[in-house]
C-alpha positions, 0 to 999 in steps of 0.5 A: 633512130632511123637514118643514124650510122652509130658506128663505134668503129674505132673507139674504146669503151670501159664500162664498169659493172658490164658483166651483168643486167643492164651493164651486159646489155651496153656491154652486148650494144657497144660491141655490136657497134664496133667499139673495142671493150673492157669490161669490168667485173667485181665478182662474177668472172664467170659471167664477165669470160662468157659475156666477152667470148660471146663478143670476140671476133670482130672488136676486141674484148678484155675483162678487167676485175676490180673492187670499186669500193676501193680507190687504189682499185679503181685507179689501177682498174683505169690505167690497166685499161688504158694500157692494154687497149691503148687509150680509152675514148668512152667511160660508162659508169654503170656499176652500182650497190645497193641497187635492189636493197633496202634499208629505212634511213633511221637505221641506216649504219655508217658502213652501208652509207660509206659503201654506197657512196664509195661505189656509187659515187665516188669510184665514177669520180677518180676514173673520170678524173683519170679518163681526164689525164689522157688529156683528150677528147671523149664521152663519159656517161654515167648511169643515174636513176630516176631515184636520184632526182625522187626518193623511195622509202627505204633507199635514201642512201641509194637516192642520195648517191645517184643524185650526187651522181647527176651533179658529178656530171654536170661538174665533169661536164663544165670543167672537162670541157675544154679538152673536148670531153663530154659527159652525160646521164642517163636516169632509168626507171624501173629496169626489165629484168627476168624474174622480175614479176615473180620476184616484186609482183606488187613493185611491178604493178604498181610501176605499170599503174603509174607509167603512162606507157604501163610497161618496165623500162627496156634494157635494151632502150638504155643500151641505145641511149648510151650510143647515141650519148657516146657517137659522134652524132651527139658531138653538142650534148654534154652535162645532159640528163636523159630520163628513161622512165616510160613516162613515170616522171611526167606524172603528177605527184599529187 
């Protein structure tokens, strides 16, 4: 976006799962553009400690732990936020379960259904609802997935709560309006990560075979993606879906 000032100076950013993959990259983007962070990590302190030490000097940096699978947890993960920052004027939900793990839909059990939903769903729900209290303007941007809108075999129960993700942010958007919120998505694709062609070589060629840019989405597209949807110079965009996929969509399913 050449000729856009993206500055976040001055703006506060939450941003769940930011400790690691694609949420270190917003994490990593968001600070560089100014925004204070806190970020949010559920295991891995470690990496949450390093990923904030690697940021600190010019915005300020906290980590915040919290099981999202846990309502009071994720309650409590926003008000500390908001009272050790002094508000909160940008919410990415970007932590997910069962992102890379399958499970065929007949012998799916009612814990791993349970989870995914509670973390993938509703845990981005209660801390938009909570976002909402401070009763002022600000951007919300969830993190969908292409998966939400075209089920793959084995990850109903992840399809199912990425698209019940989309609606949240279309409702979010339609009844948070009028206190000058926006809310938005963004739908990845297949995401780059290291260790990827080894891992899933045939996921990998065959994600490439049918891109029509026939690489893996860049995490780093995503991270930019994210401050745009959050800057000022996307003041007129909400309850917007933005597909990042490297043309996957576009192709004929027949």
């Amino acid at each position: 976006m050449k000729g856009l000032d993206l500055n976040l100076k001055g703006e506060k950013a939450l941003i769940t799962g930011g400790s690691h993959g694609l949420g270190s990259f917003i994490s990593q983007a968001f600070g560089k553009a100014g925004a204070d962070l806190a970020i949010h990590y559920n295991t891995n302190e470690t990496s949450a400690k390093e990923l904030a030490k690697s940021l600190e000097g010019s915005v300020k940096v906290e980590t915040f732990r919290a099981d999202l699978s846990d309502p009071d947890n994720v309650r409590t993960l926003m008000r500390n936020v908001i009272d050790s920052l002094g508000g909160v004027s940008i919410l990415v939900n970007c932590a997910a379960s069962e992102t890379q793990n399958t499970c065929a839909l007949g012998d799916l059990t009612d814990e791993k259904w349970e989870f995914t939903q509670r973390v993938n769903l509703q845990a981005p729900m209660i801390l938009t609802q909570e976002f909402a209290k401070q009763k002022k303007d600000g951007s919300v941007i969830n993190i969908l997935s292409i998966e939400g809108q075209q089920p793959a075999p084995g990850h109903a129960h992840y399809s199912i709560s990425k698209s019940a993700l989309e609606m949240l942010t279309k409702a979010s958007a339609l009844e948070f309006g009028y206190l000058g919120i926006r809310v938005n998505g963004i739908a990845p694709g297949l995401i780059y990560r290291e260790g990827i062609d080894s891992a899933w070589p045939e996921g990998v060629e065959l994600w490439k075979k049918n891109a029509p840019l026939e690489k893996l989405v860049d995490p780093e597209d995503i991270a930019n993606a994210a401050i745009f949807l959050a800057s000022d110079k996307a003041s007129s965009i909400s309850g917007s879906v933005l597909t990042i996929d490297c043309g996957v969509s576009a192709t004929p399913r027949w």
